[in-house]
Residue frames relative to the residue before (quaternion, step in Angstrom):
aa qw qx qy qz dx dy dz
X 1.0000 0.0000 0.0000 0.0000 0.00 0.00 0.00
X 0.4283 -0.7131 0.5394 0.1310 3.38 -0.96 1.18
X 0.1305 0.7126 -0.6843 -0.0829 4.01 -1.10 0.60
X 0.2454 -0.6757 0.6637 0.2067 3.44 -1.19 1.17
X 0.6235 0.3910 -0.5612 0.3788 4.00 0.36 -0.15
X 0.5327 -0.5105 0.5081 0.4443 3.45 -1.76 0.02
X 0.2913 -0.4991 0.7711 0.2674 2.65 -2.32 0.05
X 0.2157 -0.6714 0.6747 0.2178 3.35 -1.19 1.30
X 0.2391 -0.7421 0.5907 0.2076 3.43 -1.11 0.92
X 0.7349 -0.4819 0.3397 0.3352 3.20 -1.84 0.31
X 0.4415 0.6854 -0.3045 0.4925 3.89 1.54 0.11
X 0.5443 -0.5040 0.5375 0.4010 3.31 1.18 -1.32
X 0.8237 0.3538 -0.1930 0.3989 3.26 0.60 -0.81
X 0.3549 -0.8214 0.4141 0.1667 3.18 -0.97 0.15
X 0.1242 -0.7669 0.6000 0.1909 3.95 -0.47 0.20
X 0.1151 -0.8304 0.5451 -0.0059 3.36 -0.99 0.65
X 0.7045 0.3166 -0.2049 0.6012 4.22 -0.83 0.08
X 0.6283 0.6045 -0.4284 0.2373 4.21 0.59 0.06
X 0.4369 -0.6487 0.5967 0.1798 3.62 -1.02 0.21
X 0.1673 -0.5967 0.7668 0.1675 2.86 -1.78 1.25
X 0.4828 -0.5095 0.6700 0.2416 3.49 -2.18 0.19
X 0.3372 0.7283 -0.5964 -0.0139 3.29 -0.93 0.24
X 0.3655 -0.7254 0.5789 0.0708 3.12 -1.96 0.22
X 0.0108 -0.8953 0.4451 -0.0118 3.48 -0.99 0.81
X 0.0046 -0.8927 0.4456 0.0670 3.12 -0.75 0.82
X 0.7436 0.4545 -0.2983 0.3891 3.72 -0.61 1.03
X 0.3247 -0.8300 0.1164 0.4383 3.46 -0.14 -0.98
X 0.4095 -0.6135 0.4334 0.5178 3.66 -0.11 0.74
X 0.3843 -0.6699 0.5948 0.2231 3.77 -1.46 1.03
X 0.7139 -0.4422 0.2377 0.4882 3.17 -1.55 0.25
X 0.8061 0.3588 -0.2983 0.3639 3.81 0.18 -0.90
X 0.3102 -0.8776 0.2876 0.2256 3.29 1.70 0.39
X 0.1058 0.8486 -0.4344 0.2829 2.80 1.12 1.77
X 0.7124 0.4932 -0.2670 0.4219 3.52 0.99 -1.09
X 0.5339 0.6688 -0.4687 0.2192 4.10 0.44 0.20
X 0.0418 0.8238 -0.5649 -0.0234 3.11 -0.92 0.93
X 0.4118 -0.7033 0.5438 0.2003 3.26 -0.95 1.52
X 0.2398 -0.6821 0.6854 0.0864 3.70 -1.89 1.26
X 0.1654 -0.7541 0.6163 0.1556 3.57 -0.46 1.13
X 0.1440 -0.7451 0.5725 0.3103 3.81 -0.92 0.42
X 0.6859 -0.5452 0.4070 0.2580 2.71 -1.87 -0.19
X 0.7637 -0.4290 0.1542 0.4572 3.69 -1.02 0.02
X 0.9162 0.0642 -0.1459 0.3675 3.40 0.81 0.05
X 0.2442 0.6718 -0.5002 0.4888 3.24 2.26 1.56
X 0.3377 -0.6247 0.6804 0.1811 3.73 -1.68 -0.26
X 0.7961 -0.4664 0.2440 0.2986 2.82 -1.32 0.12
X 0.3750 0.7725 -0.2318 0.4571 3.43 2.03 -0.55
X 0.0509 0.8156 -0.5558 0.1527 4.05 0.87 0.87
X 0.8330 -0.2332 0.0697 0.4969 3.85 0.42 -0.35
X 0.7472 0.4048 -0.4159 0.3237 3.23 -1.55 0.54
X 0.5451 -0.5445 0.5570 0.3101 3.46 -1.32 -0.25
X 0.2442 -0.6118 0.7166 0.2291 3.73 -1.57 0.28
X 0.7382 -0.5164 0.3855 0.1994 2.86 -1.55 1.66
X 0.7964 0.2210 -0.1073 0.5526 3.96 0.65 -1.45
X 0.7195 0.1536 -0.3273 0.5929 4.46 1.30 0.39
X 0.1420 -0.8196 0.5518 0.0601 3.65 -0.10 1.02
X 0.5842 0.5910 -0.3250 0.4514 3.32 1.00 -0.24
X 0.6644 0.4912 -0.2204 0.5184 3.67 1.29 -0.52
X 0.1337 -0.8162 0.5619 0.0133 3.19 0.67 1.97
X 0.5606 -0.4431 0.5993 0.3608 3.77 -1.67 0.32
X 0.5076 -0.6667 0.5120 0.1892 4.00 -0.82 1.20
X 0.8038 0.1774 -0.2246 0.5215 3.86 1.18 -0.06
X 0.1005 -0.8232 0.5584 -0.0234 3.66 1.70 1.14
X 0.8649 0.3569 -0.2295 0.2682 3.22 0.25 -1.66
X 0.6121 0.4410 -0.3652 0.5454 3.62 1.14 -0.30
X 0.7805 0.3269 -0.2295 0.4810 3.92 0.14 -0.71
X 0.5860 0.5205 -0.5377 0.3108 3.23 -1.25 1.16
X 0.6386 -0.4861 0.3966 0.4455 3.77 -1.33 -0.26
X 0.7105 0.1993 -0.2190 0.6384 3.29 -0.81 1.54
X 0.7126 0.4784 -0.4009 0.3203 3.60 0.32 0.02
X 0.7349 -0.4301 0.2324 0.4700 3.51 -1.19 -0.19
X 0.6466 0.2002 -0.1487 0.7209 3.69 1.43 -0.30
X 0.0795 -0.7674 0.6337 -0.0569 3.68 0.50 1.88
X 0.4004 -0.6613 0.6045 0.1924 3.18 -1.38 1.57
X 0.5235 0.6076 -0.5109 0.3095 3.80 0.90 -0.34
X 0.7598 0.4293 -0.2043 0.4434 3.47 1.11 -0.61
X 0.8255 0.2776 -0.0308 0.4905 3.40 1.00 -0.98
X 0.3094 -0.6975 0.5645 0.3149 3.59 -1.26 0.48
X 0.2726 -0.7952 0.5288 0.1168 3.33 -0.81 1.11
X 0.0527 0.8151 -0.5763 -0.0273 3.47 -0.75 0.70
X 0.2398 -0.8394 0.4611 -0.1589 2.87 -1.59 1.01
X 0.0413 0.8139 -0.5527 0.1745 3.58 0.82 1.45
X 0.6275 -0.5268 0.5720 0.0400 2.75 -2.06 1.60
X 0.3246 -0.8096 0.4269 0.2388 4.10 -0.36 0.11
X 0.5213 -0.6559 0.3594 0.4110 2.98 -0.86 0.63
X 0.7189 0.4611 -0.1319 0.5032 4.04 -0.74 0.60
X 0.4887 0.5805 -0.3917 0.5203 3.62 1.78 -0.55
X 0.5367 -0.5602 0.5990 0.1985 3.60 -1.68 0.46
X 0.7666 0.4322 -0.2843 0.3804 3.76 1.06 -0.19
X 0.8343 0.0296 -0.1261 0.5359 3.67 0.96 0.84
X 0.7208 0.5353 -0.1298 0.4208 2.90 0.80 -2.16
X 0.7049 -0.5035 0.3699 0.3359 3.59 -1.28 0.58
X 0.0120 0.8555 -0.5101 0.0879 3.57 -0.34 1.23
X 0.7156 -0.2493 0.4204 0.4990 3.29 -1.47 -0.73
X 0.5909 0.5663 -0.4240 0.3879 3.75 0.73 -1.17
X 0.6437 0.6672 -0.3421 0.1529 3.31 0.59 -1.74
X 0.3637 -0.5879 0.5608 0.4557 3.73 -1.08 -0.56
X 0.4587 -0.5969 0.6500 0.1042 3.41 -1.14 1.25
X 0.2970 -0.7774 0.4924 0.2550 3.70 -0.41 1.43
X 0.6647 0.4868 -0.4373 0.3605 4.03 0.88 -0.31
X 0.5913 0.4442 -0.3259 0.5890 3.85 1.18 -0.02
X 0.3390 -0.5597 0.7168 0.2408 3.65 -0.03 -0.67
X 0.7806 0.2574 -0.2329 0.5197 4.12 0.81 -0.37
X 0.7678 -0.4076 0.2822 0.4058 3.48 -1.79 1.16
X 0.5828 -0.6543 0.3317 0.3495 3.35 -1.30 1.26
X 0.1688 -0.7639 0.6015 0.1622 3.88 1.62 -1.02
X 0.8551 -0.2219 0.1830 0.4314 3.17 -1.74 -0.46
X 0.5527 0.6911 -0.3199 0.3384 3.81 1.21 -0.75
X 0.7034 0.4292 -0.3513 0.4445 3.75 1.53 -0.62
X 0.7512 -0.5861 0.2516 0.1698 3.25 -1.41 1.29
X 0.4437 -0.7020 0.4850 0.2739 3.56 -0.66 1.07
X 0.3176 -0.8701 0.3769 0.0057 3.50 -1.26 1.34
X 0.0335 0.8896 -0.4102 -0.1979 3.37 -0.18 -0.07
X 0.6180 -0.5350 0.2232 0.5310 3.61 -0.95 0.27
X 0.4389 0.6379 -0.4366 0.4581 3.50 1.00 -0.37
X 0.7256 0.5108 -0.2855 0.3620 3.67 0.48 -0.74
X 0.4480 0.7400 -0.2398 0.4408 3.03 1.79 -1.78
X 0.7949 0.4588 -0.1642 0.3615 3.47 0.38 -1.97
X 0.6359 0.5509 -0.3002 0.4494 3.53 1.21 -1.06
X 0.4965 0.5077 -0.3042 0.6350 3.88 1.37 -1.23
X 0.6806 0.5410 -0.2918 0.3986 3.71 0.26 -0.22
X 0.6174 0.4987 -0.2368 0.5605 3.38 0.81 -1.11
X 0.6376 0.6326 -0.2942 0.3267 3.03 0.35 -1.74
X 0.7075 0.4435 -0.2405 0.4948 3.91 0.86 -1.48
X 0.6855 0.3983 -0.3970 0.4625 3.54 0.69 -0.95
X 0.5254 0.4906 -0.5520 0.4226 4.02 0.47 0.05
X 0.5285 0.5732 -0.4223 0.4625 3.77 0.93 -1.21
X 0.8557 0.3938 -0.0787 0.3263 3.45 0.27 -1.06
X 0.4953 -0.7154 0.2922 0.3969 3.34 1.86 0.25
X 0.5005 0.7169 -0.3790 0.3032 3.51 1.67 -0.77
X 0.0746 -0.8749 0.4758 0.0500 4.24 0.04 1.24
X 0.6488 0.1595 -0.0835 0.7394 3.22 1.91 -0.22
X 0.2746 -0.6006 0.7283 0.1827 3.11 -1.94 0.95
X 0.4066 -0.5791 0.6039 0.3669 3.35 -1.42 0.57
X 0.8081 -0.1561 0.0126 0.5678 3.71 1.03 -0.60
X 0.3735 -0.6619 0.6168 0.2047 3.18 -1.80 0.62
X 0.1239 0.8856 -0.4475 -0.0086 3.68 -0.49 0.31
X 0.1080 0.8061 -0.5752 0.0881 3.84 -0.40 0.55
X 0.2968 -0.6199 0.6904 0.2258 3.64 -1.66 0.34
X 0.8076 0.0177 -0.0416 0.5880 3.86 -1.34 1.03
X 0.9091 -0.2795 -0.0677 0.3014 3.75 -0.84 -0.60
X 0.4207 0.5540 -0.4480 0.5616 2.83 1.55 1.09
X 0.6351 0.4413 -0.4965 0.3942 3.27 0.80 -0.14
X 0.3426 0.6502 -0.5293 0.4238 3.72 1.63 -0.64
X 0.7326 0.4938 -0.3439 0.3182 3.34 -0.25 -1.66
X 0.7455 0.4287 -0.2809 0.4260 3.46 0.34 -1.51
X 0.5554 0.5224 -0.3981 0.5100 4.05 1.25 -0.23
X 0.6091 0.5490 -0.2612 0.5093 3.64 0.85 -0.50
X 0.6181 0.5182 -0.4392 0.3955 3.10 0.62 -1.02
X 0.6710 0.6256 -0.1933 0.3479 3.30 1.14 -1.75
X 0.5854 0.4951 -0.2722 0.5815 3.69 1.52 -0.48
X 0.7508 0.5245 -0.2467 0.3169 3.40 0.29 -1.21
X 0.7667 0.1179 0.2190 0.5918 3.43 0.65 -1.88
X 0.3623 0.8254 -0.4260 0.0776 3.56 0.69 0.65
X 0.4613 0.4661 -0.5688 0.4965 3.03 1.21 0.91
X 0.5701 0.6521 -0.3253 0.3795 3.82 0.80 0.33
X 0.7422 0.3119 -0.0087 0.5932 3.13 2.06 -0.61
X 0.2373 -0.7254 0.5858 0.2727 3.57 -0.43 1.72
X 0.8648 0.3225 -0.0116 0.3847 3.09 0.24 -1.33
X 0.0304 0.8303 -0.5378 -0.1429 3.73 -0.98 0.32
X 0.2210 -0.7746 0.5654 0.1774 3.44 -0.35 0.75
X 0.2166 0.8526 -0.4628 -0.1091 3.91 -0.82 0.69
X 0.0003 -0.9259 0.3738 0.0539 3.04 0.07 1.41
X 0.8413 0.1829 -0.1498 0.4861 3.92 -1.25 0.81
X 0.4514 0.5129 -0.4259 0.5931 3.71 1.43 0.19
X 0.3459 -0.5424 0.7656 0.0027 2.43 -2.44 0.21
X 0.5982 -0.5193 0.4988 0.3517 3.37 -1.70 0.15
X 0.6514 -0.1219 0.1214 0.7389 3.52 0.40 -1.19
X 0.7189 -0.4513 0.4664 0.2490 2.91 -2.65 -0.32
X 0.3663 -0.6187 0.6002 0.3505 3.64 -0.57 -0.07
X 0.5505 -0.6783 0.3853 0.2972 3.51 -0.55 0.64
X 0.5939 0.4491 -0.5143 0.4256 3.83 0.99 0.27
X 0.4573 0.6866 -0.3378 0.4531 3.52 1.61 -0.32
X 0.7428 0.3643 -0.2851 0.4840 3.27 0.86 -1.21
X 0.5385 0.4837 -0.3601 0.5886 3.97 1.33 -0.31
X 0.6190 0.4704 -0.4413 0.4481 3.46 0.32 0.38
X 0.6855 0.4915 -0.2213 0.4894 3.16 0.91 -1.68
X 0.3856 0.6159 -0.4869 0.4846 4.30 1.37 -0.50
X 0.8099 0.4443 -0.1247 0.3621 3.04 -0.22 -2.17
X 0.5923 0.5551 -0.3241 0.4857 3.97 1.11 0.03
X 0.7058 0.5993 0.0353 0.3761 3.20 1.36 -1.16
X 0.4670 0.5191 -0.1644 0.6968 2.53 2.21 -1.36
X 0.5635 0.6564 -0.4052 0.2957 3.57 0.46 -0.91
X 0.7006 0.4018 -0.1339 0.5743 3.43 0.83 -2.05
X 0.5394 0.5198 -0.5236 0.4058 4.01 0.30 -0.61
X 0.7098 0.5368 -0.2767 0.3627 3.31 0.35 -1.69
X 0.6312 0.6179 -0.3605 0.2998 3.87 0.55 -0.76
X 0.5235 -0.6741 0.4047 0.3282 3.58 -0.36 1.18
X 0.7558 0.2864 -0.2255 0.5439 3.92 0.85 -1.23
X 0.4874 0.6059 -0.5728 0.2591 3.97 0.83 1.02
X 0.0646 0.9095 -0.4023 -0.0829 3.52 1.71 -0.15
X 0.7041 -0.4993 0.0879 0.4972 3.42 0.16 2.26
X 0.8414 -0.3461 0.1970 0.3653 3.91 0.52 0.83
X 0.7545 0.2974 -0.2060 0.5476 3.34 1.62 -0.04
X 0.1513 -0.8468 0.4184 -0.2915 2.88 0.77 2.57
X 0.5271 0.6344 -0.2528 0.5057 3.34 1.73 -1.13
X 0.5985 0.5850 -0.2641 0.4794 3.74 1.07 -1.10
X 0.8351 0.3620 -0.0689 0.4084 3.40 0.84 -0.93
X 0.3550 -0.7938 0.3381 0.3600 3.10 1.48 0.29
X 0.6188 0.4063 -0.4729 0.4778 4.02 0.39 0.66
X 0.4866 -0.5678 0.6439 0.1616 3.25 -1.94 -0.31
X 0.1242 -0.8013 0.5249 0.2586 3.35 -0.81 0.33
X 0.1370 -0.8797 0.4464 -0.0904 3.26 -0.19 1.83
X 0.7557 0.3067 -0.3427 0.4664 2.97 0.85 -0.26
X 0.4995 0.5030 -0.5433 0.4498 3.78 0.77 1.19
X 0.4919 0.7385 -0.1846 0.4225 3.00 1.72 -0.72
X 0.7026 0.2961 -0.1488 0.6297 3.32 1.38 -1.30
X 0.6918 0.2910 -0.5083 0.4224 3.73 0.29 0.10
X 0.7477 0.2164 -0.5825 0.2342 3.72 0.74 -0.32
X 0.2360 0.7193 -0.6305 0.1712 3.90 0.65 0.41
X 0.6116 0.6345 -0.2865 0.3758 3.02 1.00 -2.12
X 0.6401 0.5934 -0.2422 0.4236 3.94 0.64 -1.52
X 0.8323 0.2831 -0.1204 0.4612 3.61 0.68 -1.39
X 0.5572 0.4148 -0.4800 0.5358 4.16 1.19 0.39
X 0.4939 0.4465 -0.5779 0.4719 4.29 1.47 0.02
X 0.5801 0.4823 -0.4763 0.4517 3.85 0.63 -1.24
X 0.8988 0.3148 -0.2591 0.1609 3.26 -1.03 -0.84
X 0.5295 0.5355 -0.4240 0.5031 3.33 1.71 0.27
X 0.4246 -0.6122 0.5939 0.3036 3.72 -1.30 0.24
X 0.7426 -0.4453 0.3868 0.3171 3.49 -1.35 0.61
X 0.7189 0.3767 -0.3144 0.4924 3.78 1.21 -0.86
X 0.6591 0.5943 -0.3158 0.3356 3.58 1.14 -0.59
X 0.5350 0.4216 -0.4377 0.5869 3.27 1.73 -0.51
């Protein structure tokens, strides 16, 4: 779905003319009571369950919870599913072209926050007539979102579901999350965020700070 008004984000700034991705599954009822927004995590899409017809292998990241008969039973509920803003799998990003340059948005597109996420969020369920979720739900930073929601628009939300998340970081989290960051800066083919220009990726900062953020987010008994 296409918006031409901005969104004024929580930065100040504002993005405008961008697209969200989304997915559904079931059917919103008539009083469009039964919808329940899935927030993903840091590095899912909008793609929450099932299979595409022409890449069967490219299972939805919550197969096992979302479907008929399942713990989120599509026989009962509309299931939605929105791509983030800034994500690499549809939604308006850094990749994108930035209509005042004519060239990819790169380091120039606008820092986000989940607060924003939630507002890009709202924004579709008005498109869609949807004035109330029966639930919000997410795991880690979807579950952020789906806590926000609960702050933001909580007359919009019966239910919140937050799962493996948190309110904020503890500050060795956020010194972790540095030292990840540092990782990608440091990569020769991240050239200061406008990698897209140059035709490469910086992957291998990418892979050490992944490595950094699956030690963070486990507890001591899970390793």
């Amino acid at each position: 779905m296409h918006f031409a008004q901005p969104l004024v984000l929580q930065s100040g700034a504002s993005i405008a003319d961008y697209t969200l991705v989304y997915e559904t599954y079931g059917e919103l009822n008539a009083d469009r009571s039964n919808a329940v927004l899935i927030c993903h995590a840091l590095n899912a899409s909008h793609h929450v369950a099932g299979v595409y017809a022409d890449d069967p292998r490219n299972t939805g990241w919550w197969d096992n919870m979302v479907g008929p008969g399942k713990a989120v039973d599509t026989n009962r509920f509309f299931v939605i599913g929105v791509n983030n803003l800034g994500s690499c799998f549809g939604s308006t990003g850094p990749m994108d072209i930035n209509p005042e340059t004519g060239k990819p948005y790169g380091a120039d597109f606008p820092v986000l926050t989940v607060e924003d996420w939630v507002n890009a969020q709202a924004r579709l369920a008005d498109e869609l007539g949807i004035t109330q979720f029966a639930a919000v739900m997410g795991g880690s930073l979807g579950g952020m979102q789906a806590l926000a929601w609960s702050m933001q628009y909580p007359d919009r939300v019966r239910h919140a579901v937050v799962i493996a998340s948190t309110a904020k970081l503890s500050a060795q989290n956020i010194a972790f999350n540095d030292v990840a960051r540092q990782a990608i800066l440091s990569d020769p083919d991240f050239h200061g965020g406008d990698f897209y220009a140059h035709g490469v990726v910086p992957k291998n900062g990418l892979r050490v700070a992944r490595m950094i953020g699956h030690i963070t987010y486990l507890s001591n008994d899970d390793m």
